[in-house]
PQR file of N, CA, C, O and H, with PARSE charges and radii, in Angstrom:
ATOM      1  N   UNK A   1      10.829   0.504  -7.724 -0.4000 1.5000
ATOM      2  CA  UNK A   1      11.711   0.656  -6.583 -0.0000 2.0000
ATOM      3  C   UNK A   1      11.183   1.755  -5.657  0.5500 1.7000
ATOM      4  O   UNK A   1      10.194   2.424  -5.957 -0.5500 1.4000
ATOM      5  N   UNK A   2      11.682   1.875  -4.836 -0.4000 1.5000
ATOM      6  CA  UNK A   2      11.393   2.837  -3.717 -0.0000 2.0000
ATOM      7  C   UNK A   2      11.460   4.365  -4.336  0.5500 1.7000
ATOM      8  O   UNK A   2      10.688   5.323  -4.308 -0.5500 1.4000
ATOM      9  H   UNK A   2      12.485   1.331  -4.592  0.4000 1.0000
ATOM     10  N   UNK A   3      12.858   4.105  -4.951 -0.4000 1.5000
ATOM     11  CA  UNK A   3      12.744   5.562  -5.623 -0.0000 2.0000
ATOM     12  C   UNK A   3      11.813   6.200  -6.376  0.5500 1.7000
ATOM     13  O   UNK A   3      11.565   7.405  -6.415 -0.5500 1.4000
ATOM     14  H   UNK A   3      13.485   3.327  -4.974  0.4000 1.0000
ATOM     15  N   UNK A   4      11.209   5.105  -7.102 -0.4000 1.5000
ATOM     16  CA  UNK A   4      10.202   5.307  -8.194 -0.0000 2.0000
ATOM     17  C   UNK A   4       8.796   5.693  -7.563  0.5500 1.7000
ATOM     18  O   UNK A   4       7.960   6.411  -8.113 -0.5500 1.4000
ATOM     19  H   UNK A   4      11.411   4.126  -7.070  0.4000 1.0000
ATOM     20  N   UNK A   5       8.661   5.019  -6.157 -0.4000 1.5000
ATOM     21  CA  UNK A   5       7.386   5.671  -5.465 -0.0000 2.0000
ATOM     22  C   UNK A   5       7.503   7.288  -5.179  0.5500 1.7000
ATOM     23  O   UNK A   5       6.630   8.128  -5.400 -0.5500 1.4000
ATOM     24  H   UNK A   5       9.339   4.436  -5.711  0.4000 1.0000
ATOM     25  N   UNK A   6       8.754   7.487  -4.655 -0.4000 1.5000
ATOM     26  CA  UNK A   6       9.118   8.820  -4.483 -0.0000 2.0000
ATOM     27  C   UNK A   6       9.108  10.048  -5.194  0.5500 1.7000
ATOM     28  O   UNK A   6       8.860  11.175  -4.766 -0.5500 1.4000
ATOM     29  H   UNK A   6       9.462   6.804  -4.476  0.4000 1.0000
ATOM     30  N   UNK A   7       9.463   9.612  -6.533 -0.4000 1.5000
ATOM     31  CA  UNK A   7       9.125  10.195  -7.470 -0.0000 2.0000
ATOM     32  C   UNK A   7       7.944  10.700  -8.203  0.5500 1.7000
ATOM     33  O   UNK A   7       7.854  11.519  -9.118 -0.5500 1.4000
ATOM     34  H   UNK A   7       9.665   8.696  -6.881  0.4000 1.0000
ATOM     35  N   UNK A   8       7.182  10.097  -7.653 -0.4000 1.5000
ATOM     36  CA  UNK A   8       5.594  10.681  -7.493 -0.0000 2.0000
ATOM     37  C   UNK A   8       5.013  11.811  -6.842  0.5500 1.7000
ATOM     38  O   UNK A   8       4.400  11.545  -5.807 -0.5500 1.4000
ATOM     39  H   UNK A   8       7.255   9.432  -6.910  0.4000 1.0000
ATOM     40  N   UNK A   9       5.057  13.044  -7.207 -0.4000 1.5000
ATOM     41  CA  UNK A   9       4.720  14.069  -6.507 -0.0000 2.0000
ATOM     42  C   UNK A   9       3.757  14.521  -5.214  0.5500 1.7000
ATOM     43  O   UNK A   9       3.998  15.330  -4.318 -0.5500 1.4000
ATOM     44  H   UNK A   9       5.554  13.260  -8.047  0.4000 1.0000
ATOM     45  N   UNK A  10       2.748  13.814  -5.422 -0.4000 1.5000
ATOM     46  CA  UNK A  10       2.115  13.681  -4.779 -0.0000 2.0000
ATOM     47  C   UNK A  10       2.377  12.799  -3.424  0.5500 1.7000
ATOM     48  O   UNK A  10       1.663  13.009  -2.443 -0.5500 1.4000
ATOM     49  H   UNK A  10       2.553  13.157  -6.150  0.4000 1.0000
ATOM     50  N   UNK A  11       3.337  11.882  -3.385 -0.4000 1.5000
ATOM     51  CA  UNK A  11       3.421  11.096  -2.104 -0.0000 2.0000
ATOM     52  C   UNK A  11       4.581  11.915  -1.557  0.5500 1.7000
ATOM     53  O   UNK A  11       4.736  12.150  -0.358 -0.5500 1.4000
ATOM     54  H   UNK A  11       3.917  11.712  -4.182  0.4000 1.0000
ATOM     55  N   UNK A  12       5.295  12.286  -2.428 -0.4000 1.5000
ATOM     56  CA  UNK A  12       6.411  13.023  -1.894 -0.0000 2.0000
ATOM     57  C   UNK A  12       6.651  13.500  -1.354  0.5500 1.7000
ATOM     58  O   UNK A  12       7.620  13.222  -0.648 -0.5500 1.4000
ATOM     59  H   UNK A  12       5.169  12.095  -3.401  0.4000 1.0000
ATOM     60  N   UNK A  13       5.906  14.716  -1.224 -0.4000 1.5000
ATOM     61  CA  UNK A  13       5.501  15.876  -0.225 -0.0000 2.0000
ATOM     62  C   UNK A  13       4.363  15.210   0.799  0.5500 1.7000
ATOM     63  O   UNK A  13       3.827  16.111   1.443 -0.5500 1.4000
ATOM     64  H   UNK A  13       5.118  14.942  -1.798  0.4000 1.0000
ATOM     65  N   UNK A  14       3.955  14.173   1.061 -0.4000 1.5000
ATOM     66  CA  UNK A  14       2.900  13.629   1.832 -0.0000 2.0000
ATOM     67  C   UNK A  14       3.946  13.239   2.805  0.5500 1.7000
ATOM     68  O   UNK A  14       4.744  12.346   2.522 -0.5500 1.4000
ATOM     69  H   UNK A  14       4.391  13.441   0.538  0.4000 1.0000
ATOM     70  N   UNK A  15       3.981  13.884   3.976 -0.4000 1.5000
ATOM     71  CA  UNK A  15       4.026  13.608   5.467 -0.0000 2.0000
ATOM     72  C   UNK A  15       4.494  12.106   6.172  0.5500 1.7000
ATOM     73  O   UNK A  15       5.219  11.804   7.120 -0.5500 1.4000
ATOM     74  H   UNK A  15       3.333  14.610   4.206  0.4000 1.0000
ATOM     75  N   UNK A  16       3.658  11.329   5.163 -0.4000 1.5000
ATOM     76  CA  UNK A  16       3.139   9.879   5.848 -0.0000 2.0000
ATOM     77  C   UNK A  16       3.884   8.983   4.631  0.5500 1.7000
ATOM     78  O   UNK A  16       3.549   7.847   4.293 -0.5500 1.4000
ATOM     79  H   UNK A  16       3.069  11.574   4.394  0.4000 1.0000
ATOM     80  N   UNK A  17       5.059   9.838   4.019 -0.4000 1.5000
ATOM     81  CA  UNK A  17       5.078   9.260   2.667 -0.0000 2.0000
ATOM     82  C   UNK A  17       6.320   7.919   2.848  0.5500 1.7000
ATOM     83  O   UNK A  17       6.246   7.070   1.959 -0.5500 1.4000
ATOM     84  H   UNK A  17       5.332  10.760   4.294  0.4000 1.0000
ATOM     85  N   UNK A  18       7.159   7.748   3.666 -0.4000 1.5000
ATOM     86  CA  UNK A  18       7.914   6.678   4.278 -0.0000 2.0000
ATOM     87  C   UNK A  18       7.157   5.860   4.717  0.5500 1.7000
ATOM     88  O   UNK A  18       7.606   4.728   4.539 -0.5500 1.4000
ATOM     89  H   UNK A  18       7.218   8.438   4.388  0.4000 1.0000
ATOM     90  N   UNK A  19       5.868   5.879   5.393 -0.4000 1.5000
ATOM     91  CA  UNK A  19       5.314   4.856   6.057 -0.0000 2.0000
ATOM     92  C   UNK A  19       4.463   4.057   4.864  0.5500 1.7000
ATOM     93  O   UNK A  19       4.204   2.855   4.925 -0.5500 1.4000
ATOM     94  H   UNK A  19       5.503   6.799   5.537  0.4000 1.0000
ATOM     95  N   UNK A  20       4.108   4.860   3.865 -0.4000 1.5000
ATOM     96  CA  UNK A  20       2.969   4.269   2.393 -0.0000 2.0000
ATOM     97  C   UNK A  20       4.155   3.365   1.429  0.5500 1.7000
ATOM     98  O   UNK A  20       3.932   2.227   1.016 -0.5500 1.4000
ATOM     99  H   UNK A  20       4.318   5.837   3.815  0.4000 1.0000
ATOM    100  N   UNK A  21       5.507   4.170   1.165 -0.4000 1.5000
ATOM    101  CA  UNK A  21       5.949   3.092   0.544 -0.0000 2.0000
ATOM    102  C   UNK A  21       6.515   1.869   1.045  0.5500 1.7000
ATOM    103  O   UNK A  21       6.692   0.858   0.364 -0.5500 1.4000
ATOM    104  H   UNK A  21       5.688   5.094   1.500  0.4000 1.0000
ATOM    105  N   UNK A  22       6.914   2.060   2.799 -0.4000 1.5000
ATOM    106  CA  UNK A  22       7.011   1.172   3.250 -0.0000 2.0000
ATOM    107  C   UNK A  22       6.341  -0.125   3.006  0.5500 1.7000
ATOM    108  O   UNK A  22       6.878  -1.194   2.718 -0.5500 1.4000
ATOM    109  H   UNK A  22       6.770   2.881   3.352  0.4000 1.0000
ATOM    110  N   UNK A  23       5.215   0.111   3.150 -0.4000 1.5000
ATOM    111  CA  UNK A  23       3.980  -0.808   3.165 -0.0000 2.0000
ATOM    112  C   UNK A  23       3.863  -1.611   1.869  0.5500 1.7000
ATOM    113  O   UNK A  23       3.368  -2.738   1.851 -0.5500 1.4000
ATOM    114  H   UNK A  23       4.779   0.980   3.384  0.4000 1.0000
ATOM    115  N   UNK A  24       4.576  -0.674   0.237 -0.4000 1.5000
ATOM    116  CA  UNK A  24       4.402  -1.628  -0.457 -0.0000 2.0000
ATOM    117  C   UNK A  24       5.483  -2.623  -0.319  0.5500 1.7000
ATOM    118  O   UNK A  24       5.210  -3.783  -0.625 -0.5500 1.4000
ATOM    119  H   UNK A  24       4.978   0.241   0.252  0.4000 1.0000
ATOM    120  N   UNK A  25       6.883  -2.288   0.171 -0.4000 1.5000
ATOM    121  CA  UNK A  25       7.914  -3.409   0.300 -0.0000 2.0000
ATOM    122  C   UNK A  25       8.293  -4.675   1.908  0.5500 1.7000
ATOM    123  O   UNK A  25       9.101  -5.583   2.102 -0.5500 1.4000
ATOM    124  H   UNK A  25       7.105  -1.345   0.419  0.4000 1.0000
ATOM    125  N   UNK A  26       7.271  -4.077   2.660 -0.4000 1.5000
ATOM    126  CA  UNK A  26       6.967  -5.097   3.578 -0.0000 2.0000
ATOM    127  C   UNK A  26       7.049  -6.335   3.490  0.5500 1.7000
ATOM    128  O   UNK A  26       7.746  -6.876   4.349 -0.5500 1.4000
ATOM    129  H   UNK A  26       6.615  -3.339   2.503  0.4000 1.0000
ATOM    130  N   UNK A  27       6.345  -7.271   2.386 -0.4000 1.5000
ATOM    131  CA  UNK A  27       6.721  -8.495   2.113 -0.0000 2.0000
ATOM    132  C   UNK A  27       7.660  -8.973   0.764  0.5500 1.7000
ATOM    133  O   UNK A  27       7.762 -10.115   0.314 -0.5500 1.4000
ATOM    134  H   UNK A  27       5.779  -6.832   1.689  0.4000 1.0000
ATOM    135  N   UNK A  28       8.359  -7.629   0.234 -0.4000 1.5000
ATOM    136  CA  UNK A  28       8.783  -7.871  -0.650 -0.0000 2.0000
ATOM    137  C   UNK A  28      10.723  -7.960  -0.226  0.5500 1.7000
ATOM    138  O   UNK A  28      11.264  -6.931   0.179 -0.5500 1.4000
ATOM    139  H   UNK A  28       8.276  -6.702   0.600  0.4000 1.0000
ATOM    140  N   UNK A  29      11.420  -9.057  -0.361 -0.4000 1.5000
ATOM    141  CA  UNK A  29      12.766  -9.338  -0.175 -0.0000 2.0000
ATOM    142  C   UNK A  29      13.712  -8.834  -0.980  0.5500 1.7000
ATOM    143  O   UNK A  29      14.845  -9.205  -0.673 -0.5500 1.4000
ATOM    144  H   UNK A  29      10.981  -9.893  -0.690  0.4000 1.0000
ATOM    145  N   UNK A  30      13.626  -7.984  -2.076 -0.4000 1.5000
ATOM    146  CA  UNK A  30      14.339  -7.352  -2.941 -0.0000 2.0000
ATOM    147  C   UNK A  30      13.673  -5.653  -3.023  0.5500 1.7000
ATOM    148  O   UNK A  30      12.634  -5.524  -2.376 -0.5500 1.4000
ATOM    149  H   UNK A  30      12.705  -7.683  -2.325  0.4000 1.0000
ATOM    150  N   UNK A  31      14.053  -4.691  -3.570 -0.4000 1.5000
ATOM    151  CA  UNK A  31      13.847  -3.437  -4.105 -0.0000 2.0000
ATOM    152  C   UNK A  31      12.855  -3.617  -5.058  0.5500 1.7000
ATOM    153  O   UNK A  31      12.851  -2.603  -5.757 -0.5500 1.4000
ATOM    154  H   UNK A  31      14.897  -4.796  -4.096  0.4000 1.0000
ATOM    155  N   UNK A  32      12.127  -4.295  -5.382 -0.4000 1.5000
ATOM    156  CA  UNK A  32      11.352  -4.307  -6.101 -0.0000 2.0000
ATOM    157  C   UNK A  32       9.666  -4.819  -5.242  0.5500 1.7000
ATOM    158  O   UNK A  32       9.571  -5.305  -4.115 -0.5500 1.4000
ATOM    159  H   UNK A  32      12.130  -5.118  -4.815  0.4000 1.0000
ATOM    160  N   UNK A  33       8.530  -4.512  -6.200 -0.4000 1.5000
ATOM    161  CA  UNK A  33       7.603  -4.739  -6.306 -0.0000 2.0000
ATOM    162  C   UNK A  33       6.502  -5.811  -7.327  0.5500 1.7000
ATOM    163  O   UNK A  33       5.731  -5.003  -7.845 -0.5500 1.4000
ATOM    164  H   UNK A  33       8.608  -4.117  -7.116  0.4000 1.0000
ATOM    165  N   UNK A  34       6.295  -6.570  -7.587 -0.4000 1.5000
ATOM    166  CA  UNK A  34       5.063  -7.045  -8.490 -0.0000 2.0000
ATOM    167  C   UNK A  34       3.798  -6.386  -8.736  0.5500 1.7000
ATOM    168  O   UNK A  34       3.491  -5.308  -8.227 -0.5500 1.4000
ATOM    169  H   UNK A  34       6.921  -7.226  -7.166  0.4000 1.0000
ATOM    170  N   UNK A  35       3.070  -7.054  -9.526 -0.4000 1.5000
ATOM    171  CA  UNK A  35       2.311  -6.275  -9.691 -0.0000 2.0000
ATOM    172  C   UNK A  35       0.629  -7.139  -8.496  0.5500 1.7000
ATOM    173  O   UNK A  35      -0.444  -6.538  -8.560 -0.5500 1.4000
ATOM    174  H   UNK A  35       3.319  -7.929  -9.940  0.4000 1.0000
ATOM    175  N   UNK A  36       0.706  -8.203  -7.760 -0.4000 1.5000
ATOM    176  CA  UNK A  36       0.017  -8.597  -7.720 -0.0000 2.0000
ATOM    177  C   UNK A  36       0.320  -8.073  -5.849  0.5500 1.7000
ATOM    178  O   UNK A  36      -0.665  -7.914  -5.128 -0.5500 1.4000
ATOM    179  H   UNK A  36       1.577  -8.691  -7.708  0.4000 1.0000
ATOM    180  N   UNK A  37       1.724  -7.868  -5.297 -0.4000 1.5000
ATOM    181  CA  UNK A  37       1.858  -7.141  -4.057 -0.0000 2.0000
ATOM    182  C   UNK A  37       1.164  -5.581  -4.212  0.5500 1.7000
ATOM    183  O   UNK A  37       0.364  -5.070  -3.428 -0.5500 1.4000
ATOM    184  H   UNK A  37       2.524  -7.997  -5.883  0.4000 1.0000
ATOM    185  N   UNK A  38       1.659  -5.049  -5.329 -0.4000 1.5000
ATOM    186  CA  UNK A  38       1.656  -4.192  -5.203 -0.0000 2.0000
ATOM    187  C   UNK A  38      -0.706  -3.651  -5.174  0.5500 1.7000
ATOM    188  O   UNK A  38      -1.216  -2.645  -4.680 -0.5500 1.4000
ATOM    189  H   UNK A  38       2.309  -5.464  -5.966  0.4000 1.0000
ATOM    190  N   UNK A  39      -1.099  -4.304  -5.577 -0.4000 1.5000
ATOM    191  CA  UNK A  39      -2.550  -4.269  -5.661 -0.0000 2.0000
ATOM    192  C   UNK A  39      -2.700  -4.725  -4.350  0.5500 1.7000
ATOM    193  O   UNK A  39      -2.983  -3.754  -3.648 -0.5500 1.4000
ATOM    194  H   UNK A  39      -0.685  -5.121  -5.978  0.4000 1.0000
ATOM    195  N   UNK A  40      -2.626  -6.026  -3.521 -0.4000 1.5000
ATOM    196  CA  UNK A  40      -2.290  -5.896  -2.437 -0.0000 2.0000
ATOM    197  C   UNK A  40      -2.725  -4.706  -1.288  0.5500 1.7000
ATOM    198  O   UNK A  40      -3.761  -4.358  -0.721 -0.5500 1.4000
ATOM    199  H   UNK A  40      -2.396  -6.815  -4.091  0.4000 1.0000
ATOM    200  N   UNK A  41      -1.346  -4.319  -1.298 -0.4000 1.5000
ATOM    201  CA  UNK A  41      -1.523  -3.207  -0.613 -0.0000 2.0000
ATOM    202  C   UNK A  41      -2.365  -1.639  -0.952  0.5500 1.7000
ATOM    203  O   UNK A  41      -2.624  -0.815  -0.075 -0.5500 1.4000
ATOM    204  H   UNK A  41      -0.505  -4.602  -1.758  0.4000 1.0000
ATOM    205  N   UNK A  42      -2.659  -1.500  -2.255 -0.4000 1.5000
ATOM    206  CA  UNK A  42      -3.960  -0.696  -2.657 -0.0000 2.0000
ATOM    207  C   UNK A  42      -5.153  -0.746  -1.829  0.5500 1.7000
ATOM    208  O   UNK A  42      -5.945   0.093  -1.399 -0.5500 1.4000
ATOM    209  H   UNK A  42      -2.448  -2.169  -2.967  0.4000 1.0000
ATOM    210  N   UNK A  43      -4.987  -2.330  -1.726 -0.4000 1.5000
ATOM    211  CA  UNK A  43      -6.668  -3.117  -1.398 -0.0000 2.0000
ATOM    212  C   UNK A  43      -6.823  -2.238  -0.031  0.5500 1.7000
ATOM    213  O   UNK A  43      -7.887  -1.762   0.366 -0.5500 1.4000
ATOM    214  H   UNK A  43      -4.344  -3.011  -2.075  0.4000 1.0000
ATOM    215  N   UNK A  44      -5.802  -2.141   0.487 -0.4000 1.5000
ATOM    216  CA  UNK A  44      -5.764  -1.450   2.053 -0.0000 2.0000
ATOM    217  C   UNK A  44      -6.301  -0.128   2.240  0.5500 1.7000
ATOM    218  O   UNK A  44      -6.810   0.252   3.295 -0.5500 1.4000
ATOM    219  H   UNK A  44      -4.938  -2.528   0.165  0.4000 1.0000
ATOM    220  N   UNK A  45      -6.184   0.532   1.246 -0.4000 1.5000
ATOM    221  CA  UNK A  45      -6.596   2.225   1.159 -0.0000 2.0000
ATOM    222  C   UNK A  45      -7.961   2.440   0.236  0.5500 1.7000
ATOM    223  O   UNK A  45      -8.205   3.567  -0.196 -0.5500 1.4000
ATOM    224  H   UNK A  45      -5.770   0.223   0.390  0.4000 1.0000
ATOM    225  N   UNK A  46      -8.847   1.313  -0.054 -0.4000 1.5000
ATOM    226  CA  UNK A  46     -10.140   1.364  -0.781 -0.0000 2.0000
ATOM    227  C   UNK A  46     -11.011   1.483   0.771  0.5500 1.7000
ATOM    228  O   UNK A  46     -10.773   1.262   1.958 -0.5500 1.4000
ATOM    229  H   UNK A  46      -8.648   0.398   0.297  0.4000 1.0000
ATOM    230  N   UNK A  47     -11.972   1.899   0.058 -0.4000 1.5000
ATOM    231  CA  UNK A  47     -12.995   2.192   1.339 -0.0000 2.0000
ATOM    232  C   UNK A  47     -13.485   1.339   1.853  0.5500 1.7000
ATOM    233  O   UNK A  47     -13.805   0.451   1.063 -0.5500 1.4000
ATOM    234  H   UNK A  47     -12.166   2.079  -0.907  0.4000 1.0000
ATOM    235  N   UNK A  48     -13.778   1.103   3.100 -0.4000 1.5000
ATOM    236  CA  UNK A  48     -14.473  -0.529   3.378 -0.0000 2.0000
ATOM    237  C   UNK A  48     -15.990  -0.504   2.940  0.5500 1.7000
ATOM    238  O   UNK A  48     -16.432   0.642   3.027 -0.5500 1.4000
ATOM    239  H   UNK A  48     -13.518   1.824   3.742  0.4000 1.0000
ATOM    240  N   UNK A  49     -16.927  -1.426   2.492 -0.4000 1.5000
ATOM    241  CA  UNK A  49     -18.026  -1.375   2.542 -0.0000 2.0000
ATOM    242  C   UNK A  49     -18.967  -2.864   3.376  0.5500 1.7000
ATOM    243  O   UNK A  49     -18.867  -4.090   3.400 -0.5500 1.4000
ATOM    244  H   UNK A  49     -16.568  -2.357   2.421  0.4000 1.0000
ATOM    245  N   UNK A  50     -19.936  -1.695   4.018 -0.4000 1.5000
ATOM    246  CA  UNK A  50     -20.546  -2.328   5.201 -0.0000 2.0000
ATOM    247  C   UNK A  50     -21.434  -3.545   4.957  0.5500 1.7000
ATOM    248  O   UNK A  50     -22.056  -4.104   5.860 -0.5500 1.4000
ATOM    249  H   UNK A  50     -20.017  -0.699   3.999  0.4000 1.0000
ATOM    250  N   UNK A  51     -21.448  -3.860   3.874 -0.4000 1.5000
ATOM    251  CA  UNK A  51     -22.551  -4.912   3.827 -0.0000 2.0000
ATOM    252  C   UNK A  51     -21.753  -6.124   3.236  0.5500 1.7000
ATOM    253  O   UNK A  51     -22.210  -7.255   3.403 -0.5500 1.4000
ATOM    254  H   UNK A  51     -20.942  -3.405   3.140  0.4000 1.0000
ATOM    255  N   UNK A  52     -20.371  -5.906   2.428 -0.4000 1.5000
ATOM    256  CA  UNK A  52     -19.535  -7.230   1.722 -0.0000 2.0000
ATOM    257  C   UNK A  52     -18.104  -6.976   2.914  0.5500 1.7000
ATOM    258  O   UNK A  52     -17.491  -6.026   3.400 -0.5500 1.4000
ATOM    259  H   UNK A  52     -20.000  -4.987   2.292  0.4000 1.0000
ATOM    260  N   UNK A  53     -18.084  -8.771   2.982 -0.4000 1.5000
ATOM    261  CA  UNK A  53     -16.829  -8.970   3.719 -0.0000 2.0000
ATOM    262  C   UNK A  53     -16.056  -9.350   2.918  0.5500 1.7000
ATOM    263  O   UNK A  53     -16.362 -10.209   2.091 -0.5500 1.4000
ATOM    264  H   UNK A  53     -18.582  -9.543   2.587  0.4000 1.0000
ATOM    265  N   UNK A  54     -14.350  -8.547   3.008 -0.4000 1.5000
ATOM    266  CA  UNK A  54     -13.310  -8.847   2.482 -0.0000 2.0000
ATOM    267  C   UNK A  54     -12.226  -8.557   2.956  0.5500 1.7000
ATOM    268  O   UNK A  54     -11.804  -7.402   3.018 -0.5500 1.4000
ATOM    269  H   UNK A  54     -14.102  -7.849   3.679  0.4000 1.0000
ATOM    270  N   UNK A  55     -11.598  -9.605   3.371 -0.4000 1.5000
ATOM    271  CA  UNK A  55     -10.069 -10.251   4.336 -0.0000 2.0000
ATOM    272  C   UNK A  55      -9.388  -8.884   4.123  0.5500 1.7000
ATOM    273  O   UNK A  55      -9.220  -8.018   4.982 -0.5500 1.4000
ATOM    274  H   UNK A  55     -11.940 -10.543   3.321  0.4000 1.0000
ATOM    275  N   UNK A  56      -8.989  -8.840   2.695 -0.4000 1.5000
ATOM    276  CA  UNK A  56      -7.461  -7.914   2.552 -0.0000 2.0000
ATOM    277  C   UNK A  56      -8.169  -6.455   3.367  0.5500 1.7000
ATOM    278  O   UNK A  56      -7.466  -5.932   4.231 -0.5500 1.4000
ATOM    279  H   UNK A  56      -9.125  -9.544   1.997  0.4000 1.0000
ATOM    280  N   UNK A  57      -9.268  -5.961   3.129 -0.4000 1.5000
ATOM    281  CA  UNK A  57      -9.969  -4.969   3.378 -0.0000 2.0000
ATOM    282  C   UNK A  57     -10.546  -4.229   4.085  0.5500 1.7000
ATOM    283  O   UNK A  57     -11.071  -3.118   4.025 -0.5500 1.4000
ATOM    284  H   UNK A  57      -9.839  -6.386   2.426  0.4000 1.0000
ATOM    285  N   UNK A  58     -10.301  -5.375   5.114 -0.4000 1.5000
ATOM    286  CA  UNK A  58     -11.258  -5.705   6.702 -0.0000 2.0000
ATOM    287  C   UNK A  58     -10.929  -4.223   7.762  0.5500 1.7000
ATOM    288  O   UNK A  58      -9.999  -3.419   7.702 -0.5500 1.4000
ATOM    289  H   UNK A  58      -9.875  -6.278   5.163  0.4000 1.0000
ATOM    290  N   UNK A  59     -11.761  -4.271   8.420 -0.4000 1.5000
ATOM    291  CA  UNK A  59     -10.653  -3.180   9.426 -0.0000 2.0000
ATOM    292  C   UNK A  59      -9.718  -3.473  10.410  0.5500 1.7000
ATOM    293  O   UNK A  59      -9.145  -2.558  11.001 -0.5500 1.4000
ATOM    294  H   UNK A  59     -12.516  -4.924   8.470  0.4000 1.0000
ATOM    295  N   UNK A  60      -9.487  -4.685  10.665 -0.4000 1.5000
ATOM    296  CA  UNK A  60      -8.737  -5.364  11.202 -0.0000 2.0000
ATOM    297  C   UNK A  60      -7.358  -5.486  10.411  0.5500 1.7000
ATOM    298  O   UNK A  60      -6.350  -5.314  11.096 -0.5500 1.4000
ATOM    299  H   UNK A  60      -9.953  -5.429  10.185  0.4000 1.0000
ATOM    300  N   UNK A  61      -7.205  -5.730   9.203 -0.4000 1.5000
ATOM    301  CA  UNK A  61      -6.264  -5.963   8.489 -0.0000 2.0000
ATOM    302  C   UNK A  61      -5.629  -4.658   8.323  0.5500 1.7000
ATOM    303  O   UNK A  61      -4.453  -4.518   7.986 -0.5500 1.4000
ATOM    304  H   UNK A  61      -8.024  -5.870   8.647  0.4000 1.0000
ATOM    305  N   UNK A  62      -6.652  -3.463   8.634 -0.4000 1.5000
ATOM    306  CA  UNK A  62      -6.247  -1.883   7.696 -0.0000 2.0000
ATOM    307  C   UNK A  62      -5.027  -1.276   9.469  0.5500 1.7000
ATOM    308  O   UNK A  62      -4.170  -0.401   9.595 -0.5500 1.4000
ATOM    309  H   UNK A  62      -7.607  -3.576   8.908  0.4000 1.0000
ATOM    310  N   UNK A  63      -5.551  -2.191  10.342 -0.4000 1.5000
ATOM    311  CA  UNK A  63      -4.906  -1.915  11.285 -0.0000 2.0000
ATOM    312  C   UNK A  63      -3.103  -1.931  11.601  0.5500 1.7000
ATOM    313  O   UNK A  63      -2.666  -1.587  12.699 -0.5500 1.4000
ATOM    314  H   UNK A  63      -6.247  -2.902  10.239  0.4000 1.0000
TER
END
């Protein structure tokens, strides 16, 4: 749940920390998460690399 992101110390005190858990419940219609959304939106905060193309990863998508 939302709360449960919050509860993470580290996002907690992070500034930007409404807009990150936002992002994991964006397509999600209940208070909850899966585990296959929730990787998902991980994919978004991995580094891009310049030589392999990947959709979720793109900089277009990170936009």
């Amino acid at each position: 749940s939302r709360e449960d992101f919050l509860r993470i110390p580290e996002l907690a005190i992070n500034p930007l920390s409404e807009r990150i858990v936002h992002s994991f419940f964006a397509e999600s219609h209940d208070d909850r998460v899966n585990f296959l959304q929730f990787m998902r939106v991980l994919s978004h905060f991995r580094p891009i690399r310049k030589n392999r193309e990947n959709r979720l990863n793109s900089r277009e998508e990170k936009l």
